[in-house]
N, C-alpha and C positions, 0 to 999 in steps of 0.2 A: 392711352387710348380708352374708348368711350367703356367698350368689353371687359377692360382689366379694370375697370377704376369699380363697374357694378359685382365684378368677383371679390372685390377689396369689401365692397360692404356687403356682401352676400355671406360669406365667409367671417366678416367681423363678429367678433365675440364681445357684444355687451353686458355682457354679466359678468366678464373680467373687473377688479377691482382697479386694477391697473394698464388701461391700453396703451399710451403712451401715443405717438402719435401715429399716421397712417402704417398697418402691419401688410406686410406681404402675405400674398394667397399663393396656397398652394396647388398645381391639378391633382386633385382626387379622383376616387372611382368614380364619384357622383357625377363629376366634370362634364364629361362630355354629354351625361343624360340630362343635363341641367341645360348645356348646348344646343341640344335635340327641342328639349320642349320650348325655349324664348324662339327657337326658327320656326316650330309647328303655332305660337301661339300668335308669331309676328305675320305671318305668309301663310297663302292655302293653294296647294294645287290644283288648278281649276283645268279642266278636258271636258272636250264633248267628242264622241267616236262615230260617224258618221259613215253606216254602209248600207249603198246603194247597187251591191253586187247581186244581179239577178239572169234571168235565164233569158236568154237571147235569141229572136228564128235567124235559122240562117238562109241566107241571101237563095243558096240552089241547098236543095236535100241532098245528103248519101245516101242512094239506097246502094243495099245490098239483098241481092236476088229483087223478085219481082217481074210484072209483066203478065201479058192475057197468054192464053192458053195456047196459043199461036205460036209463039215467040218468046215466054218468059224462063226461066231460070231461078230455082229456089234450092235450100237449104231442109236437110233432115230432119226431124222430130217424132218422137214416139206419139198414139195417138191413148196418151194417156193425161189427161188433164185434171184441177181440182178447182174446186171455187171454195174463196174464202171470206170472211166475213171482218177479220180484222187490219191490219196494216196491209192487206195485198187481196184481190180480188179475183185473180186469173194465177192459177199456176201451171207450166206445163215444162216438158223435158225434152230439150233439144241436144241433136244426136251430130250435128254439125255445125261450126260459124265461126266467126273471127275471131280473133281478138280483140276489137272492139264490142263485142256483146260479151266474150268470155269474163272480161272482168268481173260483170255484172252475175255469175253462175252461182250458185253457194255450193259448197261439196260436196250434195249428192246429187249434181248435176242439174238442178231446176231453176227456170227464170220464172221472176214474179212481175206479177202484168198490174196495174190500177185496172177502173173498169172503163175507160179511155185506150186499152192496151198500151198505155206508157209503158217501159220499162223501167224497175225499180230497182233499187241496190241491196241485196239484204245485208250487204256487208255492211251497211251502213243506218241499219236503222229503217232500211225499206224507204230510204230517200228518193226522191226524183232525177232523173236522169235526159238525156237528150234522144235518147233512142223510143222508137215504136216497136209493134211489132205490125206489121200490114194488116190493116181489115180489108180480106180480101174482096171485098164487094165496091169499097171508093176507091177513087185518085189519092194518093196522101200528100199532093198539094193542087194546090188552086192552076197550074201551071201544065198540069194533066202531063206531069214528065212520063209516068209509066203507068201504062195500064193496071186494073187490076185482073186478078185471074178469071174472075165468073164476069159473063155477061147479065145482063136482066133481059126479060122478054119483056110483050108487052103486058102477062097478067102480071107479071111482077115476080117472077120464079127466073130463079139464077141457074146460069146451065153453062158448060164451057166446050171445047172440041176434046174430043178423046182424041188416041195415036190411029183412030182409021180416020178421022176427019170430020165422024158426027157428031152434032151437039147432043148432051146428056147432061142432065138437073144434078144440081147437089144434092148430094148424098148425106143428111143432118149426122151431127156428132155434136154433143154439148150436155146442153140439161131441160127443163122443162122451161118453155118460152124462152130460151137463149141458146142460140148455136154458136156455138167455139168459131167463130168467122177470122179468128188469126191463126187457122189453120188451115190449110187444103186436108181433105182428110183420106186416109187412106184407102177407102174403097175409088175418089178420084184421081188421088197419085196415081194407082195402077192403071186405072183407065185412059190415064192423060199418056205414061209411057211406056204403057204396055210390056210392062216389069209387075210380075206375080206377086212378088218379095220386095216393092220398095213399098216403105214405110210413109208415115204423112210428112209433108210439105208446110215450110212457112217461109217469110223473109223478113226484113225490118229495117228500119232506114231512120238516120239521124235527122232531126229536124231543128235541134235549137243545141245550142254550147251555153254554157254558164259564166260570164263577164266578171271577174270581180272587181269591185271600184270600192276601198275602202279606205277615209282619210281618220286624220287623228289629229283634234284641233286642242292644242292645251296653252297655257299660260300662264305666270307665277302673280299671284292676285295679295295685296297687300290687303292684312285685315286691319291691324293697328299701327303704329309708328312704334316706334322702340321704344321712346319716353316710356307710353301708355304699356308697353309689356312690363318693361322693367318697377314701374307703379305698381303695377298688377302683382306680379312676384314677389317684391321685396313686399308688399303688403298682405303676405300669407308668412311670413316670420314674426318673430318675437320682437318688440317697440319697432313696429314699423314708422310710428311716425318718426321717430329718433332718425332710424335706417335711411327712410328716405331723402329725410334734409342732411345728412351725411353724403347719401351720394350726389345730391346738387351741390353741395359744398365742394367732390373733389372734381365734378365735370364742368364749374363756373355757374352754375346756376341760381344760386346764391340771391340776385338781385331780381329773378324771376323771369331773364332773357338768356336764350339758349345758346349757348359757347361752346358745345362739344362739338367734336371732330368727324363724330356720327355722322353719315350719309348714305341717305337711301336712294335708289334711284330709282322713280314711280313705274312699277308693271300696272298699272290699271289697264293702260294701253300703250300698244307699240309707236314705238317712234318710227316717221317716216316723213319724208320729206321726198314732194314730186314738182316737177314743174308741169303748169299747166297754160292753155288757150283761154284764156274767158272769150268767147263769142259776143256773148251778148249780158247786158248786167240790168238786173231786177231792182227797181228799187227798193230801200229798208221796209222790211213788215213792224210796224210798232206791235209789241204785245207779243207776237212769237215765238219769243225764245222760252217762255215757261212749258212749251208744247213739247218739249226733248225733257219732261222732267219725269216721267212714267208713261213712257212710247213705248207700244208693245208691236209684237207681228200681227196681234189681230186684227189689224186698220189692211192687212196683205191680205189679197186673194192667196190661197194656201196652193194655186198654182196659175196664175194670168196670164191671159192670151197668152201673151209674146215669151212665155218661159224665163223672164226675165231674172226673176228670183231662183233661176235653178243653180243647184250649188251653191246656195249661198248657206249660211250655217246661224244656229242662234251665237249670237258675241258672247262669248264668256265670262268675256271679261266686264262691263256695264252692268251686266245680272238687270237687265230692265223687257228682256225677250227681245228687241228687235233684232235684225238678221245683219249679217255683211257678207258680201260676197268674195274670191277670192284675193281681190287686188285692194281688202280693204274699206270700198265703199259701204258706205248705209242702205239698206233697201228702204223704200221711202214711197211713200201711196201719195201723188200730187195731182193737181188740175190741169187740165186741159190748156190754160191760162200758161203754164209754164213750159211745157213740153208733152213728149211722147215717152210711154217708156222704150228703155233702153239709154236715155239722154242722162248726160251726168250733169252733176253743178256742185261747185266748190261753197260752201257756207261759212259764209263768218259769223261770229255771237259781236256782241256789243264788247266783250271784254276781250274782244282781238282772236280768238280761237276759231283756227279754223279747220275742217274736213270737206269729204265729199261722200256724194252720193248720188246715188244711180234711183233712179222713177224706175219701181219695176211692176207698178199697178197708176194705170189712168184715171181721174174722176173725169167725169161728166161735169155739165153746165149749171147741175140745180142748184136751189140754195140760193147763194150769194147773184146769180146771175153771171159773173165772170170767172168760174171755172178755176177761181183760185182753190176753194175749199168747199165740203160738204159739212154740215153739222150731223 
């Protein structure tokens, strides 16, 4: 075989006075690191890692607690807050809630707020989360599922019912030009249920969940042929040229046409094989096919109309930038003249090679006048 015959002269000792004819190789230590490098120097691991996992609204909110002053229902918190300047903005120490916001508590009992009143994670680096806390002055969605606590009048001063039925103004708790508004505060807990000794009020509701979509496109990319490694190698040893015409002497190469047993079998690209509809067939373009010889994605809108190109990923394997989508096809920026995107078409070359490709960006009519091409 092709592998023993380049170990034979890998291993041959020219400096022996005496070799006599072809000598048997042994594996040594070196063996398999010698293994390692013809496969790293032959092949390259090519991947691209492709995540599109992001934060997602959901369809109805969770709230927990909330509602006007009438009818609402909240949750305990001390009416002790801080403001902060670096990875969190709002802190404050709630005294009742679930376990969905409990995850979120750090150990001495405090939740961290952006100044959005997100909820943040400290466990985690004060990352983003799905939860609010209520500002209690808006709706916390568009859909006005639940009121907020305070009404507004018409100067613009927020007031709500207390437990005899009258309306009474907020009572400020915060800092200089910002009131803590994700809190009720404790002088209108008491007033709202006429309990001396309850504490301030808040609630907070889930508004978006986190989607993960993460793929992982890789494939085995051929750099040289083996000849060309094995050239390569034997000609960082001693009489390389010797060595080399030694090993075309024991693989038949002798007269300069190639006899070994060697076979690669090409990763540039996947094999595949589909049947397909031709609808309708375009006559030959002469000239053409030089246009596939440095195609990039820059001729793509980097997101068109019709979404066409979503999910598709740069080819790995071409290394020339243009995109394929997941069944395969090319993204491909065409006229008017041929289709619409979304439309596929099968392509032949002149040397019988064929693929397809999906129109996932339209031209217009300029230029040429018939909507084949733009310059």
């Amino acid at each position: 075989m092709v592998g023993q015959r380049f170990f034979c002269t890998w291993y041959y000792d020219f400096g022996a006075t005496d070799n006599g004819d072809i000598k048997y190789w042994e594996f040594k230590s070196d063996t398999e690191d010698l293994l390692d490098e013809l496969f790293a120097a032959e092949y390259e691991f090519v991947y691209w890692y492709d995540n599109k996992s992001r934060w997602e609204s959901l369809d109805n909110y969770v709230y927990f607690g909330g509602g006007n002053s009438t009818n609402g229902s909240y949750y305990y918190c001390e009416q002790s807050a801080n403001k902060g300047s670096g990875n969190w903005t709002y802190q404050f120490k709630p005294t009742s809630y679930t376990s969905e916001l409990g995850q979120y508590i750090d150990g001495d009992g405090y939740c961290y707020l952006n100044s959005s009143y997100r909820v943040l994670n400290p466990n985690d680096d004060y990352a983003l989360t799905g939860y609010y806390i209520l500002d209690n002055r808006y709706f916390a969605d568009s859909a006005h599922t639940k009121e907020p606590f305070y009404w507004v009048d018409g100067d613009g001063n927020f007031f709500f019912k207390n437990h005899d039925g009258n309306n009474q103004y907020r009572s400020f708790y915060g800092w200089t030009d910002d009131d803590a508004w994700f809190m009720i505060t404790e002088t209108d807990a008491r007033a709202w249920t006429g309990d001396d000794d309850c504490s301030a009020l808040f609630g907070y509701v889930q508004k978006q969940y986190w989607k993960t979509e993460c793929n992982l496109y890789y494939n085995v990319k051929q750099k040289k042929t083996f000849d060309e490694v094995i050239a390569d190698k034997l000609g960082t040893l001693s009489n390389k040229t010797e060595r080399l015409a030694y090993y075309n002497l024991l693989v038949g190469n002798e007269d300069g046409k190639e006899k070994d047993d060697h076979s690669v079998k090409s990763t540039s690209a996947e094999e595949k094989t589909e049947t397909v509809e031709v609808i309708y067939e375009f006559p030959f373009e002469d000239g053409w096919t030089g246009c596939f010889a440095g195609e990039r994605a820059s001729g793509l809108k980097a997101q068109p109309a019709s979404g066409a190109i979503y999910g598709s990923v740069v080819d790995p394997v071409t290394d020339t930038g243009i995109r394929r989508d997941e069944y395969g096809d090319y993204c491909a920026a065409l006229g008017l003249f041929f289709g619409y995107d979304w439309d596929r078409y099968l392509i032949e070359l002149e040397n019988g090679t064929q693929f397809t490709v999906k129109q996932c960006d339209s031209k217009g009519w300029a230029d040429d006048g018939e909507g084949k091409y733009h310059n």
